[in-house]
C-alpha positions in Angstrom: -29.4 -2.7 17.0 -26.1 -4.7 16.6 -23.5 -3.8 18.9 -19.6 -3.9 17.5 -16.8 -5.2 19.3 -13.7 -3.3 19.8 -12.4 -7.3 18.5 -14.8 -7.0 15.5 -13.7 -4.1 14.4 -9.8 -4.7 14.8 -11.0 -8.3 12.4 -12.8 -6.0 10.2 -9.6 -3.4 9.6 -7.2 -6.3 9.8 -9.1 -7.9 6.8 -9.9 -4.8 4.8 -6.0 -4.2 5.0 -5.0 -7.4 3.6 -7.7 -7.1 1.0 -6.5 -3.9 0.1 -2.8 -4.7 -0.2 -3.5 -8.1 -2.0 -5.6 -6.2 -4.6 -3.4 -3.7 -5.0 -0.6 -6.7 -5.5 -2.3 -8.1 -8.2 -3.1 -5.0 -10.0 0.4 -4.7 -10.3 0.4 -7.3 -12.8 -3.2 -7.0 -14.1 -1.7 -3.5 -15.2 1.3 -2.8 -14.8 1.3 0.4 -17.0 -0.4 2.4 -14.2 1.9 2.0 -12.2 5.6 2.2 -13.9 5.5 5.5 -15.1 5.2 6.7 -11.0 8.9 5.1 -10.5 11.3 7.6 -10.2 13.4 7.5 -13.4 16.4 7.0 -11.1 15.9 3.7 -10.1 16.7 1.1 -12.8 14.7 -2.0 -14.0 11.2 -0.1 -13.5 9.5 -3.7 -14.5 11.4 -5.9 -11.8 10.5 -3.1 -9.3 7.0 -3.6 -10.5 7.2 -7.0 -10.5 8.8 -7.1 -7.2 6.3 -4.9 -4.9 3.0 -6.7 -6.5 4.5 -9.9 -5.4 5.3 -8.6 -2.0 2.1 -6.6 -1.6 0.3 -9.9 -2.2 2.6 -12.0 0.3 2.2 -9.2 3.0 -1.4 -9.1 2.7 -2.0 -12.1 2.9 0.4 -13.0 5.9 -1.5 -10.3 7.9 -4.3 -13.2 7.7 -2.3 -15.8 10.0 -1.1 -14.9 13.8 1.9 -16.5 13.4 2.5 -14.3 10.2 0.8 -11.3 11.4 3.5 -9.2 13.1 6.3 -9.5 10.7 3.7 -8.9 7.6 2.7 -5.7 9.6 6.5 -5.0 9.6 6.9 -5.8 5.9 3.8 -3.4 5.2 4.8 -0.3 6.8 8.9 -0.8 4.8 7.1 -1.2 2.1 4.9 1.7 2.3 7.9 3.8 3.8 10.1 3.0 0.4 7.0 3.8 -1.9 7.5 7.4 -0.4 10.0 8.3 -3.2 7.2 7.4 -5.6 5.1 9.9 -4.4 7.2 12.5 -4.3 8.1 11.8 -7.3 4.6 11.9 -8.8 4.3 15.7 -7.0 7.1 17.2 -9.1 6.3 15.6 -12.2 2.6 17.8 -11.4 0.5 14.7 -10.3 0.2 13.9 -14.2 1.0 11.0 -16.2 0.9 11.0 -19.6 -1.8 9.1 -21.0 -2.2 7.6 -17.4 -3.0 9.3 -13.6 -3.7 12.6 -13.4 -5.0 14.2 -10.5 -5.2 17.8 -9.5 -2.2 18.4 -7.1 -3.7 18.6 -3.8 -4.7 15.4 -4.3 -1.1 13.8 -4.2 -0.4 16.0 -1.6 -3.3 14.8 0.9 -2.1 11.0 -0.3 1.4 11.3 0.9 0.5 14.1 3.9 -2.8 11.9 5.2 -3.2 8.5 3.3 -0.2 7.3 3.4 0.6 8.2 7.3 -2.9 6.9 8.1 -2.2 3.3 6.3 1.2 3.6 8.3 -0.4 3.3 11.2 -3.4 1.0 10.5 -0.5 -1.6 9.5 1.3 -0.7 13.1 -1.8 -1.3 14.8 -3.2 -4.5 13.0 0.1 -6.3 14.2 -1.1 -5.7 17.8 -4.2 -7.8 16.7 -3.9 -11.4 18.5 -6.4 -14.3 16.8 
């Protein structure tokens, strides 16, 4: 049987993060009408927003590859996640429907902004920690 390394597994989360937020980058642009009708009508130019967080989703991800990069893309993950809050709020008043887009029962929203999102929080805080 193969044993794991607590440095394995701290490689393994660190990549599976930068994965994650790279993927989640591109489908920003891949499509894009997923994901503007969860801005908040209050904040203007909904495309450059878009635009905007795919590009730094990818940037972050991918700096969380590189030590020397590591720490401040950890940084630039967790403000990022911390200002897509208003978007999930958002998404519970509207009733965790869009229109010929999402739709999830509400709990589900709930246990994405309650749990997910504090959990990826903290993965981010703790991949910075990672020295390679």
């Amino acid at each position: 049987m193969a044993k794991f390394s607590a440095p394995s597994i701290l490689t393994a989360l660190l990549v599976t993060l930068s994965l994650f937020f790279m993927v989640a980058g591109l489908n920003h642009f891949i499509n894009p009408g997923f994901y503007l009708p969860l801005i908040p009508p209050y904040f203007p130019w909904k495309d450059w927003i878009n635009w905007i967080s795919g590009m730094i989703e990818i940037v972050l991800g991918l700096g969380l590859l590189f030590s020397r990069t590591r720490r401040i893309s950890s940084w630039g993950i967790i403000l990022l996640l911390l200002l897509f809050i208003p978007s999930h709020v958002y998404f519970i008043q509207i009733g965790s429907c869009v229109e010929d887009g999402l739709c999830v029962p509400p709990w589900v929203a709930w246990f994405r902004l309650l749990l997910v999102h504090p959990l990826l929080l903290l993965w981010a805080y703790q991949v910075k920690k990672l020295e390679k």
